[in-house]
N, C-alpha and C positions, 0 to 999 in steps of 0.2 A: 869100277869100270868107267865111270862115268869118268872120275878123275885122269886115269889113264886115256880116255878118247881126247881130254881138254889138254891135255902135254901134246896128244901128238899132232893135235888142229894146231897148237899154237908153234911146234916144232915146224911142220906145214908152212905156214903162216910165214916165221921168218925165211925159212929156204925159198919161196915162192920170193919177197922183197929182195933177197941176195941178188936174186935170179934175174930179177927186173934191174937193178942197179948194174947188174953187169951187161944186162942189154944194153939199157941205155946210155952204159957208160959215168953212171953219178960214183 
């Protein structure tokens, strides 16, 4: 479980950066 919670924080994680880079445009 544990494992599976730390994939999907870090799946999170990138989507969330993607997200910002497309805001801002980088």
């Amino acid at each position: 479980m544990i494992i599976y919670t730390t994939e999907v924080q870090t799946i999170n994680s990138f989507y969330i950066l993607e997200s910002l880079k497309e805001v801002y445009g980088l």
